[in-house]
Gaussian input, Z-matrix of N, CA and C with variables (Angstrom, degrees):
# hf/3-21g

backbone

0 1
 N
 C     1     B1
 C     2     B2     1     A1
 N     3     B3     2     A2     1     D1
 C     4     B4     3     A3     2     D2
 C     5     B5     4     A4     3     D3
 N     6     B6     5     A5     4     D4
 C     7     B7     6     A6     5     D5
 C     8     B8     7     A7     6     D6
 N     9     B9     8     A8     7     D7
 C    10    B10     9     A9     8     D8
 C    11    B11    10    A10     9     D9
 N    12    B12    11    A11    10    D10
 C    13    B13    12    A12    11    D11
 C    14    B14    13    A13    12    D12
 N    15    B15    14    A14    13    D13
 C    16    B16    15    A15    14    D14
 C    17    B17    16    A16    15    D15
 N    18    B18    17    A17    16    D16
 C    19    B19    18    A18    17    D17
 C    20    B20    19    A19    18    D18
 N    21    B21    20    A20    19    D19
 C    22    B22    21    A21    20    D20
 C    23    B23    22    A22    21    D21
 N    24    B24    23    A23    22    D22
 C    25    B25    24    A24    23    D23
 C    26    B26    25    A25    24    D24
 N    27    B27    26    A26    25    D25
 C    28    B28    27    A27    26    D26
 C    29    B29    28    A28    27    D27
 N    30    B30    29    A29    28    D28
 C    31    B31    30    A30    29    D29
 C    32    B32    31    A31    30    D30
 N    33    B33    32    A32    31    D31
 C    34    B34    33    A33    32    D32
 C    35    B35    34    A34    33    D33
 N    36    B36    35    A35    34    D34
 C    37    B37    36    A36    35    D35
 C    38    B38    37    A37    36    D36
 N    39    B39    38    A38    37    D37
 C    40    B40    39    A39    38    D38
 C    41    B41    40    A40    39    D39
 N    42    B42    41    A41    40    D40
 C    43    B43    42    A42    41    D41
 C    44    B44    43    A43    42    D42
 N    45    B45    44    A44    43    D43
 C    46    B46    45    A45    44    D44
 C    47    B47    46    A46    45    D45
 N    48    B48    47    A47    46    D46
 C    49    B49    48    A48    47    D47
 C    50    B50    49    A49    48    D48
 N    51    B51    50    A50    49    D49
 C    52    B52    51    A51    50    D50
 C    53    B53    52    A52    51    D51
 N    54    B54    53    A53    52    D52
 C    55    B55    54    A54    53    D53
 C    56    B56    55    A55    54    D54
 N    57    B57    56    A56    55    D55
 C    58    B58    57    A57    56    D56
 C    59    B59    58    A58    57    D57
 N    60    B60    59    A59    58    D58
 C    61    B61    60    A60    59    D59
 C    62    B62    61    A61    60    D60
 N    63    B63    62    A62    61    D61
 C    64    B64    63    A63    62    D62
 C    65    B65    64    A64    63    D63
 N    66    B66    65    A65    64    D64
 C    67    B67    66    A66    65    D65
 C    68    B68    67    A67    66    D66
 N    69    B69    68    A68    67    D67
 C    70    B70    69    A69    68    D68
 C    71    B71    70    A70    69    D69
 N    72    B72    71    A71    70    D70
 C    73    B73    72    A72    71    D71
 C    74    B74    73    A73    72    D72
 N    75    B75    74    A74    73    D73
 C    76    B76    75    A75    74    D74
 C    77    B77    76    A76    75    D75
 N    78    B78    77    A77    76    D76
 C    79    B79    78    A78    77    D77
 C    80    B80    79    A79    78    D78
 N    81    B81    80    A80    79    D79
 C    82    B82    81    A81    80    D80
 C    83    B83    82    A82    81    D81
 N    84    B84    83    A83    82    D82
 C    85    B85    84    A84    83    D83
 C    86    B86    85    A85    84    D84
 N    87    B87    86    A86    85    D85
 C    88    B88    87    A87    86    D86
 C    89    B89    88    A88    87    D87
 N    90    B90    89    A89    88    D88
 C    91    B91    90    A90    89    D89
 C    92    B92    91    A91    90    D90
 N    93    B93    92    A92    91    D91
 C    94    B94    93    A93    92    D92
 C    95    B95    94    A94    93    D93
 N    96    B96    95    A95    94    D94
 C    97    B97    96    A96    95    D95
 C    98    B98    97    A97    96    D96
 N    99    B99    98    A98    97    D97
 C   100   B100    99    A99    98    D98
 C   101   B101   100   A100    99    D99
 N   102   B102   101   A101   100   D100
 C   103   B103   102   A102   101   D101
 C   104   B104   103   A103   102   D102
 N   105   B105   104   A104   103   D103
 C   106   B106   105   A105   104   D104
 C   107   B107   106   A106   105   D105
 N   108   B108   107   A107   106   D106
 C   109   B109   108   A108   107   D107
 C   110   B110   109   A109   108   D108
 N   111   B111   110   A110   109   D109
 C   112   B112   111   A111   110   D110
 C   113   B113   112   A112   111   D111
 N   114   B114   113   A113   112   D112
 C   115   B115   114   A114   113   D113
 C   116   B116   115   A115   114   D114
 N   117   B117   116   A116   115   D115
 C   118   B118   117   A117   116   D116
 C   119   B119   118   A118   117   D117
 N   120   B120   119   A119   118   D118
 C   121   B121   120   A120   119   D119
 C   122   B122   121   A121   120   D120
 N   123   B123   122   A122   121   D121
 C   124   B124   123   A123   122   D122
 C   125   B125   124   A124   123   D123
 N   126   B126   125   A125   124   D124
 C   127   B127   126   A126   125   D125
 C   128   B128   127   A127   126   D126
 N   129   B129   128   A128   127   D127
 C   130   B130   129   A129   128   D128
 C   131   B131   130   A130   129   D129
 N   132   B132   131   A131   130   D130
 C   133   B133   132   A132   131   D131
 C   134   B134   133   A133   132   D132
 N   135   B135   134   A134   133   D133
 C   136   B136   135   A135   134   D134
 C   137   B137   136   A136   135   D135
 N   138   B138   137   A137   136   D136
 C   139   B139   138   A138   137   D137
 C   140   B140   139   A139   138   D138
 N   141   B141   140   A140   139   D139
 C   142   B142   141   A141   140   D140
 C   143   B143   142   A142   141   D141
 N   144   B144   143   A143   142   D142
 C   145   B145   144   A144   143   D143
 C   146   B146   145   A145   144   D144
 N   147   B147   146   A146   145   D145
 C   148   B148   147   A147   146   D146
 C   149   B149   148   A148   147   D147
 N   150   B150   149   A149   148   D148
 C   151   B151   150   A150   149   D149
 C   152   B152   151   A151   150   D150
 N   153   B153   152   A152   151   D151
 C   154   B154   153   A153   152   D152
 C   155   B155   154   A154   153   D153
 N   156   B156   155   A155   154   D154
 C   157   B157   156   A156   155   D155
 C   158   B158   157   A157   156   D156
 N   159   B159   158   A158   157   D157
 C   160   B160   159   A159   158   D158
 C   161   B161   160   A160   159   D159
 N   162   B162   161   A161   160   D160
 C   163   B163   162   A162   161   D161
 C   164   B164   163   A163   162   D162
 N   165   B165   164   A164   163   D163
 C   166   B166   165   A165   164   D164
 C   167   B167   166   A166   165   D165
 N   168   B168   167   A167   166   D166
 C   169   B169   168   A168   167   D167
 C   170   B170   169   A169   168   D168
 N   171   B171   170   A170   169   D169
 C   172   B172   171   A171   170   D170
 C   173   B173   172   A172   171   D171
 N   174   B174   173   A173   172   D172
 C   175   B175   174   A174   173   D173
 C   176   B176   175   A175   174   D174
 N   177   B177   176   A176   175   D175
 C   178   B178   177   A177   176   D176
 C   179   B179   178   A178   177   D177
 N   180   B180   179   A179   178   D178
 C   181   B181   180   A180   179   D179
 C   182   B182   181   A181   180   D180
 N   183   B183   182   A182   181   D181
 C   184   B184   183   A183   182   D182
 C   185   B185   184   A184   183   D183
 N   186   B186   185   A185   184   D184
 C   187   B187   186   A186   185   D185
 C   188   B188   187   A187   186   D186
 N   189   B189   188   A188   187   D187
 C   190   B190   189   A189   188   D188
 C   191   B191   190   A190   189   D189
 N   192   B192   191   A191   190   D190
 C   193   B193   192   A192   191   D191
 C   194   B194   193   A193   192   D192
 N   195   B195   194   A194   193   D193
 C   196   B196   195   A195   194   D194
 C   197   B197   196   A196   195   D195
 N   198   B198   197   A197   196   D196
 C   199   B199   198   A198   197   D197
 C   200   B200   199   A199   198   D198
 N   201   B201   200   A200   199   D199
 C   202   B202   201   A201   200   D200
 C   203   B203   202   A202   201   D201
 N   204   B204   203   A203   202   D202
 C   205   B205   204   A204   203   D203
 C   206   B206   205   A205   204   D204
 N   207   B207   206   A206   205   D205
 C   208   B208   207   A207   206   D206
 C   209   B209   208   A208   207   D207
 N   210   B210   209   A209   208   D208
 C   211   B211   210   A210   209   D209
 C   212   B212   211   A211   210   D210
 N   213   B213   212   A212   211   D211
 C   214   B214   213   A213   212   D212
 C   215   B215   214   A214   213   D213
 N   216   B216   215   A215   214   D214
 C   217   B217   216   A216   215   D215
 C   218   B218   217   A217   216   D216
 N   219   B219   218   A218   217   D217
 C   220   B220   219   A219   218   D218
 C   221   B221   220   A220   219   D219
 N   222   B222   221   A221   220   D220
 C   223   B223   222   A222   221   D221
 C   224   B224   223   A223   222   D222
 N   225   B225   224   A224   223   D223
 C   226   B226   225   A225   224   D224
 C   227   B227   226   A226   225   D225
 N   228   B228   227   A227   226   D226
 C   229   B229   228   A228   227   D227
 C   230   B230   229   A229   228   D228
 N   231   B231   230   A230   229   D229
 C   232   B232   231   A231   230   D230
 C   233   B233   232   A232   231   D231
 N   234   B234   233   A233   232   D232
 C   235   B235   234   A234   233   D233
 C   236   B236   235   A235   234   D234
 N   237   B237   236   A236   235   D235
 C   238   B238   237   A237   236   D236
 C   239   B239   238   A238   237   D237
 N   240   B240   239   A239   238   D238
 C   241   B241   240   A240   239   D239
 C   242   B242   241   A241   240   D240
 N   243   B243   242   A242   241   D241
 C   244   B244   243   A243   242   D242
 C   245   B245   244   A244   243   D243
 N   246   B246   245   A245   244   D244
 C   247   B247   246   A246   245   D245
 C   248   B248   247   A247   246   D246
 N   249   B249   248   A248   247   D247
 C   250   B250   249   A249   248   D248
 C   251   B251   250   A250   249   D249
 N   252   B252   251   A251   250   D250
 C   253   B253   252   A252   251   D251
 C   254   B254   253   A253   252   D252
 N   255   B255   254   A254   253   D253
 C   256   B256   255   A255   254   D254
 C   257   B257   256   A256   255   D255
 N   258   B258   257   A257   256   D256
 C   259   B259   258   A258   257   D257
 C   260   B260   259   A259   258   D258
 N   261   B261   260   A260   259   D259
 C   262   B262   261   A261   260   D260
 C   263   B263   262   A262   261   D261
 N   264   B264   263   A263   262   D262
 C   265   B265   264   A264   263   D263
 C   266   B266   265   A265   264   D264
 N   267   B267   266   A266   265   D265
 C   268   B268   267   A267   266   D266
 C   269   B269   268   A268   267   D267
 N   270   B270   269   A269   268   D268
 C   271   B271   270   A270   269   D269
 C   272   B272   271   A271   270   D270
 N   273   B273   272   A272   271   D271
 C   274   B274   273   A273   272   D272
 C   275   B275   274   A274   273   D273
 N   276   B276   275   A275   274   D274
 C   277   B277   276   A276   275   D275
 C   278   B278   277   A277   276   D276
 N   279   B279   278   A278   277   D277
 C   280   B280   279   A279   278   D278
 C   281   B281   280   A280   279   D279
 N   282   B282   281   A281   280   D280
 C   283   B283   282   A282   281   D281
 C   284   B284   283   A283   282   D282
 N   285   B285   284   A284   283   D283
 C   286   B286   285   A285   284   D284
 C   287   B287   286   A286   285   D285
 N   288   B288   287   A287   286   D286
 C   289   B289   288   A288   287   D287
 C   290   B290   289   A289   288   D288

   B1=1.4495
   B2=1.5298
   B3=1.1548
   B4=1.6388
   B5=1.7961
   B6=1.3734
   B7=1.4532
   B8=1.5412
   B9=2.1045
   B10=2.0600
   B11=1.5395
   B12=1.5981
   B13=1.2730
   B14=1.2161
   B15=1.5435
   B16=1.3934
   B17=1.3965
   B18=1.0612
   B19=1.6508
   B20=1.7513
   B21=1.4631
   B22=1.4487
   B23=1.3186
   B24=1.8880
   B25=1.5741
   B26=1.4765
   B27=1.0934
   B28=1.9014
   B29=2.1723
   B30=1.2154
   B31=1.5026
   B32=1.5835
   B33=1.3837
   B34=1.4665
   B35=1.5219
   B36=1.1307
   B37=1.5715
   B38=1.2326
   B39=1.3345
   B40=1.6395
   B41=1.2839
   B42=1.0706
   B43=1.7705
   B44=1.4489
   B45=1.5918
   B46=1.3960
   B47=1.7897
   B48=1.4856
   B49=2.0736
   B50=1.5155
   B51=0.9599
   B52=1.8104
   B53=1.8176
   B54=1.5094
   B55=1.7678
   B56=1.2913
   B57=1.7171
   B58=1.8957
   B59=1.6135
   B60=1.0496
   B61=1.4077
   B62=0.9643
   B63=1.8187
   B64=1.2834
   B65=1.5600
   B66=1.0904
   B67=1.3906
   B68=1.4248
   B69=1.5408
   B70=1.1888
   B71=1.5118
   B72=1.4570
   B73=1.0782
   B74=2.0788
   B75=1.6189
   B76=1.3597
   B77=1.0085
   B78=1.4449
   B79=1.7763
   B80=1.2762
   B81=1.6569
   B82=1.9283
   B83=2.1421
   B84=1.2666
   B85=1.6242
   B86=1.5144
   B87=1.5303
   B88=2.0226
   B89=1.1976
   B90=1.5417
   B91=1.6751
   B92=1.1760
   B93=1.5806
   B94=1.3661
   B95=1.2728
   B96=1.6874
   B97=1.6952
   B98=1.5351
   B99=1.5637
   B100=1.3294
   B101=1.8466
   B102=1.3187
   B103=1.4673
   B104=2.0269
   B105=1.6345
   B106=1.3039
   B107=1.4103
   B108=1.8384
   B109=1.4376
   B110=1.9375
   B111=1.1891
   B112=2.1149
   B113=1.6616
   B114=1.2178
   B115=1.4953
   B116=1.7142
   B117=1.3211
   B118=1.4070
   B119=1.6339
   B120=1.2558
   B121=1.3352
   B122=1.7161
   B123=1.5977
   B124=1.4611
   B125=1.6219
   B126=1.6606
   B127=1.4111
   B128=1.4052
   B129=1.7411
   B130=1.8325
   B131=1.4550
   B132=1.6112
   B133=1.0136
   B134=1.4183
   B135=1.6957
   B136=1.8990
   B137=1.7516
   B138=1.0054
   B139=1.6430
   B140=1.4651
   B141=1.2397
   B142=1.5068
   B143=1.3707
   B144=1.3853
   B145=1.5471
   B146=0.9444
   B147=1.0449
   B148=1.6037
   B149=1.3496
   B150=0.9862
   B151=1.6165
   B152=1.1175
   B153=1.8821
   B154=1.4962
   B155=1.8100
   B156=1.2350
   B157=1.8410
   B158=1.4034
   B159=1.7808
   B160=1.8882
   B161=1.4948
   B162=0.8246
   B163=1.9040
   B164=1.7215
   B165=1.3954
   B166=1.0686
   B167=1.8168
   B168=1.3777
   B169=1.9161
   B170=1.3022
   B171=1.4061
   B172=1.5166
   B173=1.1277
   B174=1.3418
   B175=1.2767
   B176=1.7844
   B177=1.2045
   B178=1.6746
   B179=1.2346
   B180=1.3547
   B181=1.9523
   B182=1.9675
   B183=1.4101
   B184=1.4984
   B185=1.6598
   B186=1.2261
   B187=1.4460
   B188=1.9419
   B189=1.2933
   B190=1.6870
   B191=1.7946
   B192=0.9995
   B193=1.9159
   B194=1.2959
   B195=1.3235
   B196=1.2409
   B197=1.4423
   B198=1.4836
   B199=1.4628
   B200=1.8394
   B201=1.3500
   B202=1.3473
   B203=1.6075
   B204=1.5896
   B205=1.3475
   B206=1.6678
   B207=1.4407
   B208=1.5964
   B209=1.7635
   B210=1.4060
   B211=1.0679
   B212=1.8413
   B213=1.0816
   B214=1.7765
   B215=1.2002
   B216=1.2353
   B217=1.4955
   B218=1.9732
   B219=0.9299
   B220=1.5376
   B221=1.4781
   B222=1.3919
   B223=2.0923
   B224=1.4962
   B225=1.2809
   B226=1.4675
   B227=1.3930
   B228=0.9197
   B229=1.3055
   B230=1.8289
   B231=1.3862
   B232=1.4462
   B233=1.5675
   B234=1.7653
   B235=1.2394
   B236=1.2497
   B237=1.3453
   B238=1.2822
   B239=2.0793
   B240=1.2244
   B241=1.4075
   B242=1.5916
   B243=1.4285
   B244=1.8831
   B245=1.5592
   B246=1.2106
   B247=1.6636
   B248=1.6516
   B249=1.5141
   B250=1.6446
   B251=1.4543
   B252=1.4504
   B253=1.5643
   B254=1.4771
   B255=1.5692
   B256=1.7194
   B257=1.5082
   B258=1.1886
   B259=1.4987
   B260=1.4151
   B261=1.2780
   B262=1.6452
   B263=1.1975
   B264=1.2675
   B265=1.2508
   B266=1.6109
   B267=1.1159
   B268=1.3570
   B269=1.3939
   B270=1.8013
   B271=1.1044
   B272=1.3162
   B273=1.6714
   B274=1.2315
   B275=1.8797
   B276=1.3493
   B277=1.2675
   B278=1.5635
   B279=1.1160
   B280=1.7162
   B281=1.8019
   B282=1.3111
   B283=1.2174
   B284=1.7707
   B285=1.0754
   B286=1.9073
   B287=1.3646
   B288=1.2437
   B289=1.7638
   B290=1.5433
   A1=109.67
   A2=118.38
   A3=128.72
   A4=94.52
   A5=104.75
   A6=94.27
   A7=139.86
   A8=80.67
   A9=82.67
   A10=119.29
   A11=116.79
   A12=122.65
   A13=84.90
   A14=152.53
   A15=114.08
   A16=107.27
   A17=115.96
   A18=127.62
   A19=123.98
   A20=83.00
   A21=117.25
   A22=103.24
   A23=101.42
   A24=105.76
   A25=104.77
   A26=113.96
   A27=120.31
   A28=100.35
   A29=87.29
   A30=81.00
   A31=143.15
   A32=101.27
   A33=129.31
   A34=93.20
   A35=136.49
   A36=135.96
   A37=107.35
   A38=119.41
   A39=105.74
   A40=128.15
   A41=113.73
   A42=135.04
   A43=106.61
   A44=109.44
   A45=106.46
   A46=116.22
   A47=95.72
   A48=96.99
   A49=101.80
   A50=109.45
   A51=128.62
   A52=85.52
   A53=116.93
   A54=116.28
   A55=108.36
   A56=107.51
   A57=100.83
   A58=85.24
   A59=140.89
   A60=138.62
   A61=122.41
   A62=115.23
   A63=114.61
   A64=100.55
   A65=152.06
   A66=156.12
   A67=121.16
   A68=114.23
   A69=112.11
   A70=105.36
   A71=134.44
   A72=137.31
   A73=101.83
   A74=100.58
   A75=84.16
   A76=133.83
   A77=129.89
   A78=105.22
   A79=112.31
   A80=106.29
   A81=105.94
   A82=83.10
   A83=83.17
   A84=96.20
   A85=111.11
   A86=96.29
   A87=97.61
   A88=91.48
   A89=117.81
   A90=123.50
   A91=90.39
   A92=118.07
   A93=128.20
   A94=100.65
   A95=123.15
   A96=118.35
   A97=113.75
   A98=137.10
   A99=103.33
   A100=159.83
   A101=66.14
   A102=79.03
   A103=109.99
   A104=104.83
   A105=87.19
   A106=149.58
   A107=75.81
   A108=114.42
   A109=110.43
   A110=69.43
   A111=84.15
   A112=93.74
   A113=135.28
   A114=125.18
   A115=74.38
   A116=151.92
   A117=147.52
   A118=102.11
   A119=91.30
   A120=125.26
   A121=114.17
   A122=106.48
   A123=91.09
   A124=118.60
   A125=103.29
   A126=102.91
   A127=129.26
   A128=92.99
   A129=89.22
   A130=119.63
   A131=115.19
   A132=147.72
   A133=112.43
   A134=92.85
   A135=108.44
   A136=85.80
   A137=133.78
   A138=119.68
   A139=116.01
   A140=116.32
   A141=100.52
   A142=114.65
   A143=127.32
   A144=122.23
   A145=140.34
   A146=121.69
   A147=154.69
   A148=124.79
   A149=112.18
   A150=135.41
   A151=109.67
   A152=88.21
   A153=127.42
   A154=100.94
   A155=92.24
   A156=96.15
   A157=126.47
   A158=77.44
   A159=98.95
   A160=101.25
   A161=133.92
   A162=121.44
   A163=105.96
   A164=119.78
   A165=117.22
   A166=126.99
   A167=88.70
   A168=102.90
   A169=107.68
   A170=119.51
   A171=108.31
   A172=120.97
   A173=142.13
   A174=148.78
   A175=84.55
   A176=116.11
   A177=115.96
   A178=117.29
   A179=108.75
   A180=120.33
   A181=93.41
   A182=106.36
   A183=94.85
   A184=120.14
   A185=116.31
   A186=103.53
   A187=102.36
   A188=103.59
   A189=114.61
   A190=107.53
   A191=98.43
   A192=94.83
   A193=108.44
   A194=155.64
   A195=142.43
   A196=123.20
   A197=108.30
   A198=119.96
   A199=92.93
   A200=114.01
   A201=113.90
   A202=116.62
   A203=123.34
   A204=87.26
   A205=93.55
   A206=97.32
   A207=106.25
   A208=89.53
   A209=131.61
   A210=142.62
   A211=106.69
   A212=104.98
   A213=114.36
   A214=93.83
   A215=114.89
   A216=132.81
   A217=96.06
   A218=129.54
   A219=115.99
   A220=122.23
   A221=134.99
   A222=109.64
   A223=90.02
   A224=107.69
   A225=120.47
   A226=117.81
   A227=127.90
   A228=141.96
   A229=116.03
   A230=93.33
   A231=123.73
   A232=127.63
   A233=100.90
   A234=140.16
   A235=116.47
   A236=145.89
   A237=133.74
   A238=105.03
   A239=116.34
   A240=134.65
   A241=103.14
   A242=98.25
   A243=106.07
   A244=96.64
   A245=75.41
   A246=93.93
   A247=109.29
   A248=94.45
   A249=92.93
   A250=92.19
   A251=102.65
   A252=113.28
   A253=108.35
   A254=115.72
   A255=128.08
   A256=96.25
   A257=136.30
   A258=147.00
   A259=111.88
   A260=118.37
   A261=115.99
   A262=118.35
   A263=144.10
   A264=113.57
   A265=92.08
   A266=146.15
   A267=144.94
   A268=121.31
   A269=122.14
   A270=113.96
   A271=95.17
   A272=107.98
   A273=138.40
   A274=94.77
   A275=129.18
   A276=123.80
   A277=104.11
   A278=105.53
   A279=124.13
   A280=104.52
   A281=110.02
   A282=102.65
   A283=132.14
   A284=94.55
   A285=87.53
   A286=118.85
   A287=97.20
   A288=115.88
   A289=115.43
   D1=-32.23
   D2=-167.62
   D3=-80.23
   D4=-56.14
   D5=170.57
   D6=-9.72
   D7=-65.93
   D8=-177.53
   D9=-72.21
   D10=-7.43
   D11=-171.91
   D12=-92.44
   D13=-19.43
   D14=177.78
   D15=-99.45
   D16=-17.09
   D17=156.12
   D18=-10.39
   D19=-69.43
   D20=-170.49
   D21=-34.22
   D22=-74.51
   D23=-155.69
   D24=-61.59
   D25=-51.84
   D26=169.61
   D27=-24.03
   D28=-95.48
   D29=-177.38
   D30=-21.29
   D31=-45.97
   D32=174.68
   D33=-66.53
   D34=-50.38
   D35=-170.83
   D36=-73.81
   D37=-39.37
   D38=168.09
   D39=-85.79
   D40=-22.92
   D41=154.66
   D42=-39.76
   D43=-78.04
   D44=-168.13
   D45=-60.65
   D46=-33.01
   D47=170.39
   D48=-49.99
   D49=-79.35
   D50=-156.84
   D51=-33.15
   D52=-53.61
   D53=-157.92
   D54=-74.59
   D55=-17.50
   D56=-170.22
   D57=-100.06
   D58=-7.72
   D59=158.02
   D60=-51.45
   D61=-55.53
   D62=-172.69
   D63=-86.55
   D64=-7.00
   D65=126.00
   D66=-17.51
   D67=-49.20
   D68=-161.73
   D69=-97.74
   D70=11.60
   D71=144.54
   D72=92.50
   D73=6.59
   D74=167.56
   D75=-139.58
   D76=156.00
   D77=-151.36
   D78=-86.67
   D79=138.84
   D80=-157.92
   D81=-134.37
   D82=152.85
   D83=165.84
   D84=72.70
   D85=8.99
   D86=-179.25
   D87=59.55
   D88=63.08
   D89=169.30
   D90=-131.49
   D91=171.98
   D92=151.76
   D93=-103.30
   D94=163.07
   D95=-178.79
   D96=-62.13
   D97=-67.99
   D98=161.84
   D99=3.16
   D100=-54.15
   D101=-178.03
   D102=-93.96
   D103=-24.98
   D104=153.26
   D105=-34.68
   D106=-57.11
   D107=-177.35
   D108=-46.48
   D109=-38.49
   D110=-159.26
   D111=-91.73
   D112=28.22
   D113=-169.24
   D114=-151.20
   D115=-63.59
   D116=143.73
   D117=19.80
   D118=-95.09
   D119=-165.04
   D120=-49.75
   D121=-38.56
   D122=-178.31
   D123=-97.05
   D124=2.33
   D125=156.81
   D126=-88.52
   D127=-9.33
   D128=165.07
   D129=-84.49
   D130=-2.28
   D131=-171.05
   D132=-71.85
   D133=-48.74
   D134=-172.87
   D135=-90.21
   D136=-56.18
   D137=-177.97
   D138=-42.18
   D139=-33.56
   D140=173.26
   D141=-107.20
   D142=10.91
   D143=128.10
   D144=-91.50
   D145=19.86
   D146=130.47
   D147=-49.46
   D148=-58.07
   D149=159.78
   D150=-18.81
   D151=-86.32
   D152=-164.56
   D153=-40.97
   D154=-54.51
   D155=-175.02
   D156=-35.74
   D157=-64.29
   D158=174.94
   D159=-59.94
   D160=-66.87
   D161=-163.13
   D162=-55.90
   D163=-40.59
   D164=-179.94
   D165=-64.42
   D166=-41.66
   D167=154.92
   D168=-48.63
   D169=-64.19
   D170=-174.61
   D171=-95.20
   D172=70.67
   D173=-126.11
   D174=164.19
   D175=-56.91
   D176=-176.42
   D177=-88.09
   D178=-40.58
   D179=169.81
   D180=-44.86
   D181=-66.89
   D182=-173.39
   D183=-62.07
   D184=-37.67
   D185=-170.68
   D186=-65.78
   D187=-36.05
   D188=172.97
   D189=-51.88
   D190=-46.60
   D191=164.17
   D192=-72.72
   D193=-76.35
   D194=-155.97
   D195=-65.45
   D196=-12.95
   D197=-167.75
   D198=-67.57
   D199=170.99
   D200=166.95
   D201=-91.78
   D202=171.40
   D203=179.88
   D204=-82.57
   D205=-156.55
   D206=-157.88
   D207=-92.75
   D208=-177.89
   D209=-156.43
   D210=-106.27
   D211=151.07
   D212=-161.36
   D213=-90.86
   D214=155.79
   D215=-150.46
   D216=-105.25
   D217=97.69
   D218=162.16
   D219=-4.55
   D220=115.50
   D221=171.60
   D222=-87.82
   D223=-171.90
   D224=172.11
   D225=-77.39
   D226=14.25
   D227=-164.39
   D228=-120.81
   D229=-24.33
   D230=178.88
   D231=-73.89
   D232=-22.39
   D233=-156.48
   D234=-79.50
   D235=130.74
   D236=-178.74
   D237=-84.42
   D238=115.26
   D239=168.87
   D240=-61.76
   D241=128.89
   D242=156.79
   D243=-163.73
   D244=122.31
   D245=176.72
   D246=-84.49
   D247=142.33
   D248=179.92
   D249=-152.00
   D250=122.84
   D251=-162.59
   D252=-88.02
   D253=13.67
   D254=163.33
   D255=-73.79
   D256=-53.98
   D257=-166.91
   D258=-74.93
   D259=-28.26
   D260=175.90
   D261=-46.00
   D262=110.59
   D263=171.24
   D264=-123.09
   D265=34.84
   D266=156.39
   D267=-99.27
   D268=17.28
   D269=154.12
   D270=-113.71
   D271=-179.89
   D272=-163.55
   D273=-90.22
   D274=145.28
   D275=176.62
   D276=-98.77
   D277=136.48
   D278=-179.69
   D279=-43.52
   D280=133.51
   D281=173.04
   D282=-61.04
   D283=148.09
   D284=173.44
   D285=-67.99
   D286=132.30
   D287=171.33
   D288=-66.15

């Protein structure tokens, strides 16, 4: 989660170079301006999916804390017993008359 928040500023910093580069009309980085332009743009691209990540991580960390936990499972022991001597089948049946 910490990742995309340090992500961010990185991206945005090379984003905004590459765009005031291709702005300033001169060729920087053994680029031509185009291609500044187009290398600009998709790191401002990854900075705000960067973002997206980080807010969405913490956006779930919290609802994952407030949620309740989930509900306890019955044991067998928990169970309400009724015997019904149609269902037995672990005794022996009375002989025939």
């Amino acid at each position: 989660m910490r990742f995309h928040l340090i992500m961010v500023p990185i991206w945005l910093c090379v984003g905004v170079g590459f765009v005031v580069a291709h702005y300033s009309g001169v060729e920087r980085f053994g680029m031509d301006r185009e291609r500044t332009l187009l290398v600009g743009m998709f790191a401002l691209i990854l900075a705000a999916y960067n973002a997206v990540r980080w807010w969405a991580a913490r956006a779930n960390a919290k609802s994952r804390a407030q949620s309740s936990p989930p509900p306890r499972k019955r044991s067998l022991e928990d169970r309400p017993h009724e015997y019904n001597p149609a269902l037995d089948f672990t005794r022996e049946e009375p002989p025939p008359e």
